[in-house]
C-alpha positions as CSV (number, residue, x, y, z in Angstrom):
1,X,87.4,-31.9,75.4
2,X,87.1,-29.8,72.1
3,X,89.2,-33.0,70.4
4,X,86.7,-35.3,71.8
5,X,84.0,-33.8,70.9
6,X,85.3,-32.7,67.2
7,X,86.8,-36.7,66.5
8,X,82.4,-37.4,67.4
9,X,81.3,-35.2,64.8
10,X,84.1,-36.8,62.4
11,X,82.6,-40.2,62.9
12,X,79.3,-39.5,62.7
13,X,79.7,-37.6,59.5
14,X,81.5,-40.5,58.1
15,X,78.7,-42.9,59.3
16,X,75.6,-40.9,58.2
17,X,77.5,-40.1,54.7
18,X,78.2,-43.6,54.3
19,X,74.6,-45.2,55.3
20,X,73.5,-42.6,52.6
21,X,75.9,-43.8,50.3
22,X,75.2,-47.5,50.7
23,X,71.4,-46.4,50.4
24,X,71.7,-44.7,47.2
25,X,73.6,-47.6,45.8
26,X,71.2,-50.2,46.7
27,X,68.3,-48.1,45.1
28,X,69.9,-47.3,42.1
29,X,71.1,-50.9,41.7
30,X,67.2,-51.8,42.2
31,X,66.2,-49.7,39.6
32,X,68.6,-51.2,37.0
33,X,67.5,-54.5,38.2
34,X,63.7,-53.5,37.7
35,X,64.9,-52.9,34.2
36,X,66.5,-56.5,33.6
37,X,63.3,-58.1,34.9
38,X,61.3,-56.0,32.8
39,X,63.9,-57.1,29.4
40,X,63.7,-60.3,30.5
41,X,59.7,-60.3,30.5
42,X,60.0,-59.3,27.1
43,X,62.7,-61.5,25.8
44,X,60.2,-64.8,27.0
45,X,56.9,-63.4,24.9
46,X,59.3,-62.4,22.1
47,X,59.3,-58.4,22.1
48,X,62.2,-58.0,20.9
49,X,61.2,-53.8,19.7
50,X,60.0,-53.4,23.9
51,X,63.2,-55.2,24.7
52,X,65.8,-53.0,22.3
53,X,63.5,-50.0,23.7
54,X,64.3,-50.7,27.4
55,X,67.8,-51.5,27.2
56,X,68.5,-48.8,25.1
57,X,66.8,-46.7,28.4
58,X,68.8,-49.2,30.9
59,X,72.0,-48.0,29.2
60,X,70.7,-44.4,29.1
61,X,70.4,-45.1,32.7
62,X,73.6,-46.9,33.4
63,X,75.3,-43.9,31.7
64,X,74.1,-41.6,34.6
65,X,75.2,-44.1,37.1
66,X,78.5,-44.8,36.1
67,X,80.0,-41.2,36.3
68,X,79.0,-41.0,40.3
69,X,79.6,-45.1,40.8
70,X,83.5,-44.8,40.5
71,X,83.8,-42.8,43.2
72,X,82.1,-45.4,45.5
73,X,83.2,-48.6,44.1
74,X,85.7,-51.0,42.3
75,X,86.3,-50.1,39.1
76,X,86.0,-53.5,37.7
77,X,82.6,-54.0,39.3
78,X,81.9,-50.8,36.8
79,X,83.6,-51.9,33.8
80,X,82.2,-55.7,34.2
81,X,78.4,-54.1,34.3
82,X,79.5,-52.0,31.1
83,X,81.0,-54.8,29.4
84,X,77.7,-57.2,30.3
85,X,75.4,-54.5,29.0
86,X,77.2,-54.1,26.1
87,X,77.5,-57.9,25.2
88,X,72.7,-57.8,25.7
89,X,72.2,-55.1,23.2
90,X,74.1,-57.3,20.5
91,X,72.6,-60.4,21.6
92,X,68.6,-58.4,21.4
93,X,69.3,-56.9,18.3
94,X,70.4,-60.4,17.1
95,X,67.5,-61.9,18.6
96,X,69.2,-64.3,20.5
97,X,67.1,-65.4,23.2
98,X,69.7,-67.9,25.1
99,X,72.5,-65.7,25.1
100,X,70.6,-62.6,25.9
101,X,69.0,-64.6,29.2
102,X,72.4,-65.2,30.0
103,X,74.0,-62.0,30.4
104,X,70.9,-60.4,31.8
105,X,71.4,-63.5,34.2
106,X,74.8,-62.2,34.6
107,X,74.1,-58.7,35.4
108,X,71.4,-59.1,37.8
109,X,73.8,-60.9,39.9
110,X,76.2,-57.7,39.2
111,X,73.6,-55.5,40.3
112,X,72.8,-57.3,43.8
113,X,76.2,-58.0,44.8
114,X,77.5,-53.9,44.1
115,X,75.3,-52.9,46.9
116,X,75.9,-56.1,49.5
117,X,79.9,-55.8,48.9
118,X,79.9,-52.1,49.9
119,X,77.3,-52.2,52.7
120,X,78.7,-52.5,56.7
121,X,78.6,-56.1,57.6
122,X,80.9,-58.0,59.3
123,X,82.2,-60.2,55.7
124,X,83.3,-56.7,54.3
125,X,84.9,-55.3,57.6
126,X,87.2,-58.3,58.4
């Protein structure tokens, strides 16, 4: 009975850690994604300072994220993110409005697909 009961408490743990998990990652990915709306508001009126400004604090940001991230997702999702971000802060300080779009494009589509590919639904069990 003590093995029954024990094995419970072992999946419930694992549960509960993972809904936390999957909860911190969606609101962490929202917050970066607040961030590209808010650079991509500024690219379209042409504030290209506001825009430098807030990537410079959405990689200040990222920075945090991706020394806990690793331990929760793939790698490459990390590193593509990374790369992305890297590719908009030389396409703001160039002032290149098309490219920039794109990758900010790019990485919002990063930053809602990390949370759905780790969440529990059926597509990522099977």
């Amino acid at each position: 009975m003590k093995q029954l009961a024990y094995s419970l408490i072992i999946v419930i743990l694992i549960i509960t850690v993972g809904t936390l998990t999957i909860k911190m990652l969606k609101k962490e990915s929202e917050s970066l994604h607040d961030l590209f709306t808010e650079i991509e508001n500024s690219i379209y009126i042409d504030e290209w300072e506001k825009a430098k400004n807030i990537v410079k604090e959405t990689q200040n940001q990222w920075d945090k994220y991706k020394k806990i991230w690793p331990m929760l997702i793939d790698h490459l999702e990390i590193d593509n993110v990374t790369v992305k971000l890297s590719e908009l802060q030389a396409y703001i300080l160039n002032q290149d409005k098309t490219e920039s779009l794109s990758k900010l494009a790019a990485l919002k589509v990063l930053m809602k697909h990390i949370p759905e590919k780790e969440s529990f639904i059926i597509q990522n069990i099977l």
